[in-house]
C-alpha positions as CSV (number, residue, x, y, z in Angstrom):
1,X,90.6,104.8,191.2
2,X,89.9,105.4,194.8
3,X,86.5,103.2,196.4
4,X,84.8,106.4,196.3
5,X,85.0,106.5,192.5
6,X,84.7,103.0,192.1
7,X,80.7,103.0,194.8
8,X,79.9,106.0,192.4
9,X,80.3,103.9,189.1
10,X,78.8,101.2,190.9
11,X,75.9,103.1,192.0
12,X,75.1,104.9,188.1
13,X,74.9,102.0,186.7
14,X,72.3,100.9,189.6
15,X,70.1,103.3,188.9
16,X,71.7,106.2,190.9
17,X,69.3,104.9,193.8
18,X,71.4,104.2,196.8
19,X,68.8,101.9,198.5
20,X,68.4,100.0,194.9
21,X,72.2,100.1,195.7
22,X,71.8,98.3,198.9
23,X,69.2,95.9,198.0
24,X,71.1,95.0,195.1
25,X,74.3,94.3,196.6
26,X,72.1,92.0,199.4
27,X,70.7,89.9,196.7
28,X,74.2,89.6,195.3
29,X,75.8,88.8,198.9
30,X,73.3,86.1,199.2
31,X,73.8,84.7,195.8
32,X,77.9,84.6,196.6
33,X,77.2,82.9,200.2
34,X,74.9,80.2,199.1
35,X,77.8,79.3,196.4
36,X,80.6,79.8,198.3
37,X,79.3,77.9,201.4
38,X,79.9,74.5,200.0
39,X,78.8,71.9,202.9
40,X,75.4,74.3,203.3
41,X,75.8,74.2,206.8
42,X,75.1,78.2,206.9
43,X,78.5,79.3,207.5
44,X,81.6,79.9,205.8
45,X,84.8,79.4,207.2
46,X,88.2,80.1,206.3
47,X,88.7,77.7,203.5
48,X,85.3,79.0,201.6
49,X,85.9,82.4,202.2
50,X,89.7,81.5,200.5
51,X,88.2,79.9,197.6
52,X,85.8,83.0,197.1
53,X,88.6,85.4,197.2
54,X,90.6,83.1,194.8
55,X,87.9,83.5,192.2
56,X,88.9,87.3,192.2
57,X,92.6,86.4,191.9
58,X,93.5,87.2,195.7
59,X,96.6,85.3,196.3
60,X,95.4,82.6,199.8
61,X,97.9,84.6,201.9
62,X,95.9,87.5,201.3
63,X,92.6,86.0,201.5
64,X,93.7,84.2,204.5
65,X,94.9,88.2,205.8
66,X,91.4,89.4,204.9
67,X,89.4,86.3,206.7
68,X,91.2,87.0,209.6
69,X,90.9,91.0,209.6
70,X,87.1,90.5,209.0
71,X,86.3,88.0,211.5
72,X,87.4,86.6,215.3
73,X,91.0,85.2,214.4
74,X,90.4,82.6,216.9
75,X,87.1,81.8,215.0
76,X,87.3,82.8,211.2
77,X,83.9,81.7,210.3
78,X,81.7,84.4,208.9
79,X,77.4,84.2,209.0
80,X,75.1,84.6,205.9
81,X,74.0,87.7,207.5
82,X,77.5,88.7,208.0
83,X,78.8,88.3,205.2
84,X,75.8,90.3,203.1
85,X,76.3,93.3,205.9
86,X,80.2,93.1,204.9
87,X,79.2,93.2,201.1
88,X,76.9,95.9,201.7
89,X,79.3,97.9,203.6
90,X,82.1,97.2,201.0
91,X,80.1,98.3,197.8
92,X,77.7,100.9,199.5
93,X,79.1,102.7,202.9
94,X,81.1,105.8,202.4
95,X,82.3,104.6,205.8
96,X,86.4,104.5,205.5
97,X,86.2,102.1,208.9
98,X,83.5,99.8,208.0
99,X,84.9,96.4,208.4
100,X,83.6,95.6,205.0
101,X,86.5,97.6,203.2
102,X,88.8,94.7,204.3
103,X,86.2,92.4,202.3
104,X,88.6,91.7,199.3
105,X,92.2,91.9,201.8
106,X,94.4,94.9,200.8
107,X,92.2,96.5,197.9
């Protein structure tokens, strides 16, 4: 399954709406942050974003690969707003160079 398949799946069983899409995958991004950044200081840094991507059975060097691709290398920290517009890119843009495709490391 290419990401084109899978964001059409993804979007008939939201409705077939691609701004329900959007707002969906927002709420979700927001829901994921506020878990995943566990001191609540509003960022989330490499070792949260690890721990997220090791929920989905990314191996570290991967997630540490994916971190890095997604963010400054010399500053892997990612912002709540960030990190919803790289889950909205990765489930909803049809972009193939949106930074959000690198969301999940080597998908």
């Amino acid at each position: 399954m290419v990401k084109r398949d899978f964001l059409a799946v993804i979007e008939s069983r939201l409705t077939g709406r691609p701004d329900y899409s959007a707002r969906g995958m927002e709420k979700v991004g927001r829901i994921i942050f506020d878990v995943c950044d566990i001191d609540r200081n509003g960022f989330m840094d490499d070792r949260d974003y690890c721990r997220f991507l090791f929920s989905y059975g990314v191996p570290e060097q991967d997630a540490l690969w994916a971190v890095r691709r997604i963010t400054s290398s010399a500053n892997p920290i990612l912002s709540r707003s960030r990190f919803i517009e790289l889950s909205r890119e990765f489930y909803c843009s049809a972009d193939p160079d949106a930074a959000g495709n690198w969301m999940f490391g080597k998908f």
